[in-house]
ZADO-1210 file (C-alpha; in nm, 4 decimals, padded with zeros to 6 digits):
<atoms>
<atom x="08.7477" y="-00.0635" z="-00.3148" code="UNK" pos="1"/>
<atom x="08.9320" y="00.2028" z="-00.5357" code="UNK" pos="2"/>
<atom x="08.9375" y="00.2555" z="-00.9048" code="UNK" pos="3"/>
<atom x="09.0794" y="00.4336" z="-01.1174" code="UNK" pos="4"/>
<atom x="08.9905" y="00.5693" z="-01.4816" code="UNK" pos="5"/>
<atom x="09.2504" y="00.7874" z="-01.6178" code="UNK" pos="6"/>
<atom x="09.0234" y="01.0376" z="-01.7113" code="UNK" pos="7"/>
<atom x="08.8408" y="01.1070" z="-01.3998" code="UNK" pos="8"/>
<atom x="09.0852" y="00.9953" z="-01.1548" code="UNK" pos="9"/>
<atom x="08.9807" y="00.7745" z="-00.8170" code="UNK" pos="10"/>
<atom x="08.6755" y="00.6653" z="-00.6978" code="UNK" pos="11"/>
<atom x="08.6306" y="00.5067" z="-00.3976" code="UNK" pos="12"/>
<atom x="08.3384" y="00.2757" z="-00.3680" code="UNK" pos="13"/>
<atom x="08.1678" y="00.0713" z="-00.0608" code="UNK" pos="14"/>
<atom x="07.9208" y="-00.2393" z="-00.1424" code="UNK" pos="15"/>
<atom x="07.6753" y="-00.3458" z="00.1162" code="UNK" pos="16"/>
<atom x="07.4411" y="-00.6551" z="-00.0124" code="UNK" pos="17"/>
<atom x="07.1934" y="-00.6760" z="00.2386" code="UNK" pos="18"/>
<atom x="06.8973" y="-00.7943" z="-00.0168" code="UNK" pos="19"/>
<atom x="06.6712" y="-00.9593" z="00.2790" code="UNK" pos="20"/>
<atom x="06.8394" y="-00.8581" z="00.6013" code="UNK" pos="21"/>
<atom x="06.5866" y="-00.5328" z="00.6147" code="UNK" pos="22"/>
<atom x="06.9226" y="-00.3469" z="00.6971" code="UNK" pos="23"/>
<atom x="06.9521" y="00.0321" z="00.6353" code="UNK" pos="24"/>
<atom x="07.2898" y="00.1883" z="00.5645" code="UNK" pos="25"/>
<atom x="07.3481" y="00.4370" z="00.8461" code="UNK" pos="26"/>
<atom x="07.5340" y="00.7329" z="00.8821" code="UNK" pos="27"/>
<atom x="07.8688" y="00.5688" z="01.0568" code="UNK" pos="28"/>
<atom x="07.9038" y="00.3854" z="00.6913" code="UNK" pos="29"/>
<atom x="07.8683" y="00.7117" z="00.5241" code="UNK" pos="30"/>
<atom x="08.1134" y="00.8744" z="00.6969" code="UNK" pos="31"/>
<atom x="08.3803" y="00.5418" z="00.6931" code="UNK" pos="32"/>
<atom x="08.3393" y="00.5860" z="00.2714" code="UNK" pos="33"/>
<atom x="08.4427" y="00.9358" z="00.3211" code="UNK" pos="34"/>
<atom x="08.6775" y="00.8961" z="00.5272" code="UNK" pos="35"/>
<atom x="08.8501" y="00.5842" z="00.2545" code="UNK" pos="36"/>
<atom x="08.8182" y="00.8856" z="00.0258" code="UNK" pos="37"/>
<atom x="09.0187" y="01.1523" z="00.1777" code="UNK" pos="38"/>
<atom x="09.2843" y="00.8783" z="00.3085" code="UNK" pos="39"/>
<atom x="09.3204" y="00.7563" z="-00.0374" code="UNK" pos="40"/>
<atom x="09.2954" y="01.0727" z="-00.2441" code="UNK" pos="41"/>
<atom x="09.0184" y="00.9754" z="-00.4381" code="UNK" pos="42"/>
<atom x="08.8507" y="01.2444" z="-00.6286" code="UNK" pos="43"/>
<atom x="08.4390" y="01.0858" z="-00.6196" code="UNK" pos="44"/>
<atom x="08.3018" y="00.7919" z="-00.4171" code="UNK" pos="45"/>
<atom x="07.9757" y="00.5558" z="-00.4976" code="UNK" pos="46"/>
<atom x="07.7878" y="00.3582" z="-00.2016" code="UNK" pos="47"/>
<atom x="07.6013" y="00.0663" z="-00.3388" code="UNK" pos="48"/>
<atom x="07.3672" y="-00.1098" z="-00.1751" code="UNK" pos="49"/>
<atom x="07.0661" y="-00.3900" z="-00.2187" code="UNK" pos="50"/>
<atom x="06.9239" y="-00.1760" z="00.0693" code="UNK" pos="51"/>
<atom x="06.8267" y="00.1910" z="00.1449" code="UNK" pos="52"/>
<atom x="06.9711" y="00.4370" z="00.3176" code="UNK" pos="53"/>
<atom x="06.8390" y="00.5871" z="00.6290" code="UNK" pos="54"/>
<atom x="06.7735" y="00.9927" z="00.6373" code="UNK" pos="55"/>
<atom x="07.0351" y="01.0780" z="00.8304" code="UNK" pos="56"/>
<atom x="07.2484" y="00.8624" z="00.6058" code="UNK" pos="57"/>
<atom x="07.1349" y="01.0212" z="00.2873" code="UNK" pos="58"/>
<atom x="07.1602" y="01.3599" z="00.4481" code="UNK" pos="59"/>
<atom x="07.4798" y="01.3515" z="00.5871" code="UNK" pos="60"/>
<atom x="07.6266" y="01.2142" z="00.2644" code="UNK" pos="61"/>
<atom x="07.8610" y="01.4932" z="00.1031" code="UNK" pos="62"/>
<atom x="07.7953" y="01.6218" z="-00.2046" code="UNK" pos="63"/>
<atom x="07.9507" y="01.4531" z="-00.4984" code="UNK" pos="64"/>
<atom x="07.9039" y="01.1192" z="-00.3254" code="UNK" pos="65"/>
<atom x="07.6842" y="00.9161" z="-00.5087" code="UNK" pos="66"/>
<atom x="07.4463" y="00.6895" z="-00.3411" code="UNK" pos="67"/>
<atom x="07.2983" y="00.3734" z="-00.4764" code="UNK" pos="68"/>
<atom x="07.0113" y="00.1506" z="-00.3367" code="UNK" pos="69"/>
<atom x="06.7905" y="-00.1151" z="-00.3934" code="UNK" pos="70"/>
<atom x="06.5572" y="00.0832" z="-00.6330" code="UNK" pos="71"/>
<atom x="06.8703" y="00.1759" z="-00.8488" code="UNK" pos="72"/>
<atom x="06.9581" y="-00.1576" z="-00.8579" code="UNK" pos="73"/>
<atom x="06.6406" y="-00.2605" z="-00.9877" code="UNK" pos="74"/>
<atom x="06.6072" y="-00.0327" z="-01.2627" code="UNK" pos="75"/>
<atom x="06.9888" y="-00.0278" z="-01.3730" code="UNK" pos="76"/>
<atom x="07.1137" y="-00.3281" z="-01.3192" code="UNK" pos="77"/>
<atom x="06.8721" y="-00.6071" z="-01.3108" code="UNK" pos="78"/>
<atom x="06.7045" y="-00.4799" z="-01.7150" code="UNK" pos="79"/>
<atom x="07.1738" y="-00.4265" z="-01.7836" code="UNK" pos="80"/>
<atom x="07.2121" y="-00.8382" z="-01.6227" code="UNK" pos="81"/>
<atom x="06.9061" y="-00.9441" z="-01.8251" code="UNK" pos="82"/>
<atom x="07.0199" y="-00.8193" z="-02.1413" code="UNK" pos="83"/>
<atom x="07.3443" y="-00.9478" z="-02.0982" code="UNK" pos="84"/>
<atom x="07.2384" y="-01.2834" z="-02.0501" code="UNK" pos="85"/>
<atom x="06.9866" y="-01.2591" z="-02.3446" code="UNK" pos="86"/>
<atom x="07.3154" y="-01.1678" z="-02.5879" code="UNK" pos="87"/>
<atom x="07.5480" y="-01.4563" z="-02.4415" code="UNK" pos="88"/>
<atom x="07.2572" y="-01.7025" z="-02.5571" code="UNK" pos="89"/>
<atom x="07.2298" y="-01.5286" z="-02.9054" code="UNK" pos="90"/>
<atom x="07.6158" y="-01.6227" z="-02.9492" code="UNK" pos="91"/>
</atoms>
C-alpha cells in the first residue's frame, strides 16, 4: 500500500496479520517493502505486523524504515481501538 500526505510525501507500507500463526517476518519481506519503495518513489516505509520480526529481519531493515510488531500493536493500538469504542458509546 502507498500513501500519501502532502507534507511528508509517500510512504509505502506492508501489513502482515499473522496474530496466531507463530510466523516471523523474515528478511525476503524486508527487502520486497524496500524494494515497493524505491519502485514507487516513496520517501519512508512502515512494516506492520501482529508478529515479530526475526534478527536478520530487523537488522537488515534500512534506516528510516519503520518496523512495527505485535508489542507495538499492543500498546498503540489496542488502548487507541478501546478508546474509540468507549467515545462511539458516549454519543
Amino acid at each position: 500500500m502507498i500513501y500519501y500526505l502532502p507534507h511528508d510525501g509517500k510512504t509505502a507500507i506492508q501489513i502482515k496479520h499473522y496474530i496466531r500463526s507463530q510466523k516471523e517476518i523474515s528478511v525476503s519481506l524486508i527487502r520486497e517493502l524496500d524494494g515497493s519503495k524505491r519502485n514507487y518513489g516513496c520517501v519512508f516505509s512502515e512494516f506492520i505486523t501482529t508478529s515479530t520480526f526475526t534478527n536478520p529481519a530487523s537488522a537488515q531493515a534500512p534506516r528510516g524504515m519503520n518496523l512495527r510488531d505485535i508489542y507495538w500493536f499492543n500498546r498503540e493500538v489496542i488502548p487507541w481501538m478501546k478508546k474509540e469504542t468507549a467515545k462511539r458509546k458516549l454519543a
